[in-house]
N, C-alpha and C positions, 0 to 999 in steps of 0.2 A: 339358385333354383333347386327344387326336388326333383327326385329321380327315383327315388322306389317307394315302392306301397306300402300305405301305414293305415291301419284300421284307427278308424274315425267314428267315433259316436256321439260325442258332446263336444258342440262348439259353444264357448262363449265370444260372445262382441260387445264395447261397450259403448253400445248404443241401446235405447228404450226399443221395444216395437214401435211404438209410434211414428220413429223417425226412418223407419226399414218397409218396402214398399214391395220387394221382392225377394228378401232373403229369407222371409216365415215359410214360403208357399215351397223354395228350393228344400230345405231342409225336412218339411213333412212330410214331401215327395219322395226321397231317398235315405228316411229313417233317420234323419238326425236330430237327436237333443239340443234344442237352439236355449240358451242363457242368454237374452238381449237385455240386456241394464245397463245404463249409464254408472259410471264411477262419483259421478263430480251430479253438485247441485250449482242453480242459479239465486242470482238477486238481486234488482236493478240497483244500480249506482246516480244519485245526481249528478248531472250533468250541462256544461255550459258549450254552445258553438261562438267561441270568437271571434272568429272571422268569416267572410262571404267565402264561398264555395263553389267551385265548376261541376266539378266530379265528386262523388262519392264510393269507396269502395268497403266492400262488407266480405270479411275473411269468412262468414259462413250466414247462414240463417238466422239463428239467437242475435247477432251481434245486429242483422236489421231488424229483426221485431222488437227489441229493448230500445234501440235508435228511435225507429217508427213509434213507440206509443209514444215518446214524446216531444217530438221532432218533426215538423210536416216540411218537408221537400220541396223547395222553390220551383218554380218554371224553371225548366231551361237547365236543371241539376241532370248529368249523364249519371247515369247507375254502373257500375263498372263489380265483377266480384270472382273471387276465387278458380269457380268451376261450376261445371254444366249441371252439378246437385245443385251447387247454391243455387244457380242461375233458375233452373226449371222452378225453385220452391219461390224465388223474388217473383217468378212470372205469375206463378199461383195467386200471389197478393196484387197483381193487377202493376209489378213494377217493370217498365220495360228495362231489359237491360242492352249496355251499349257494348260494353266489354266482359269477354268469359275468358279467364284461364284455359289454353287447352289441355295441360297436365297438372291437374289443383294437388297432386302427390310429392311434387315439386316446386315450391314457394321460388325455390331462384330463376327458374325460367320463367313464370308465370311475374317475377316481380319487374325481368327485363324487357317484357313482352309487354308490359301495362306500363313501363317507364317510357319505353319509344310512343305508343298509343298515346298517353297522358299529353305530352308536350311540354309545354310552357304554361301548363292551366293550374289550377290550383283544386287539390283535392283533403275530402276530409276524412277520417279512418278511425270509425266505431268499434269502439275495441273491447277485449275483455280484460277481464286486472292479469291475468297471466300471459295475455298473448306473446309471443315470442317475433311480433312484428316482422317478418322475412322480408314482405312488401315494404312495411313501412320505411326500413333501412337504406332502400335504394332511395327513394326521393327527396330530393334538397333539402331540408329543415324550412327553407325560406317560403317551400311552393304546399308545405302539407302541414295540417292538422291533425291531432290525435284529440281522441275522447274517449275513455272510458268509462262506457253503459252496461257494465252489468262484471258482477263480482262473481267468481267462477270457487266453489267450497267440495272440498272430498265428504263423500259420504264412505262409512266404514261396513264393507259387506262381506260376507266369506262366499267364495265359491269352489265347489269340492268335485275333483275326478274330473276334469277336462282333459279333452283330448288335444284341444287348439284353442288357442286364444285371438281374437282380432283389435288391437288397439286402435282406438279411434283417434288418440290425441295425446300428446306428453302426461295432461294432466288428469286422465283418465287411467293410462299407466302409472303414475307416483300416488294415484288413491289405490289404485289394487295392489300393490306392493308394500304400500304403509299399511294397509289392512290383513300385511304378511300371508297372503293366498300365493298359494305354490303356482310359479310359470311351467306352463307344459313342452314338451317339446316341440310342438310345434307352433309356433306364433306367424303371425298375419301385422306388418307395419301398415296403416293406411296413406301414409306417403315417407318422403323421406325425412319433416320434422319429426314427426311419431319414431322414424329410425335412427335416428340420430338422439332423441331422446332414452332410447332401449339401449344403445350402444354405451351409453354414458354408467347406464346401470348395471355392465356386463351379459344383455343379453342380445343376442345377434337374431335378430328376424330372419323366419325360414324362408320369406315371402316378402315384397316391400309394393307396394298398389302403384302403378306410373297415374292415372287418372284418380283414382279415388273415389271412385262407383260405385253403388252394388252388385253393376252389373260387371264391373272388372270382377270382382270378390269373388261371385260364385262361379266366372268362369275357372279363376285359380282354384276355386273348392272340387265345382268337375272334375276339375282334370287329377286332386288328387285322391277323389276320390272312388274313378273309374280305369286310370293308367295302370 
């Protein structure tokens, strides 16, 4: 946790605007330099489903829209997915969902939580070339599928004079780092894979997301930025 005041004028996160719904309107309101860019570019992968499917669960958004353009969803398939972001954005595409992660910042609760729910059924798991599978590891080999739809690329960007940094994902981190941009002191993990992949590089998150919202985000940003 933080504990003392730090003057804050420029946050990067790496995420697009596109994909930020409330974290432009927080930062224009209270004078902050918002840098929202992705690190990483996409591009779909072919792809084959072998076998019939109960469940399907989708570690974020991307990994169902690269699924979905080529993949129409049987009757009777349950939607199953990360967290209440992904969830609200599957519902946007008119997908009901059956199962939501209640802390998507935490892949091993969220994998124990979907393994009891899951049962005995058989699910399939749209993946990306770098996913670090958290979920996928707990489920029997026998009862799950993997597919990888869509290849995850650094893109090489400089960004200069930040205050704070918000990592979105391991591999969002390893493109800003190989793009050697200096970490600031204060960094923002979006859950504990993103932390654990920071830890790995010698940097220790001031901050680590338990949900993985925006709306967790900018309450950690209030607070340090009005305590």
């Amino acid at each position: 946790m933080l504990h003392k005041k730090t003057l804050i004028k420029r946050i990067f996160i790496s995420k697009d605007l596109t994909e930020l719904a409330h974290l432009p309107s927080f930062c224009a309101e209270h004078s902050l330099d918002l840098i929202a860019q992705s690190c990483i570019q996409f591009a779909a992968l072919p792809f084959v489903v072998a076998l019939p499917y109960e469940v399907v669960f989708f570690g974020s958004v991307r990994a169902a829209s690269f699924f979905l353009a080529h993949h129409e969803l049987m009757d009777g398939v349950e939607v199953a997915c990360i967290g209440e972001t992904t969830a609200t954005k599957l519902r946007a595409m008119n997908l009901p969902v059956a199962f939501v992660g209640e802390k998507a910042g935490n892949p091993t609760e969220v994998a124990d939580a979907f393994k009891t729910w899951l049962g005995t059924r058989r699910v399939l798991f749209p993946l990306s070339s770098v996913s670090k599978e958290s979920i996928v590891q707990v489920i029997p080999a026998a009862q799950a599928e993997k597919v990888v739809v869509y290849e995850t690329r650094p893109k090489e960007q400089q960004f200069n004079d930040l205050d704070l940094a918000v990592f979105t994902s391991p591999s969002n981190l390893e493109s800003f780092l190989d793009a050697k941009n200096t970490v600031p002191a204060l960094t923002i993990a979006w859950g504990q894979t993103t932390y654990q992949a920071m830890l790995e590089r010698n940097i220790t998150a001031s901050f680590t997301l338990t949900t993985s919202t925006e709306v967790e985000l900018i309450s950690v940003l209030n607070n340090l930025i009005t305590q």
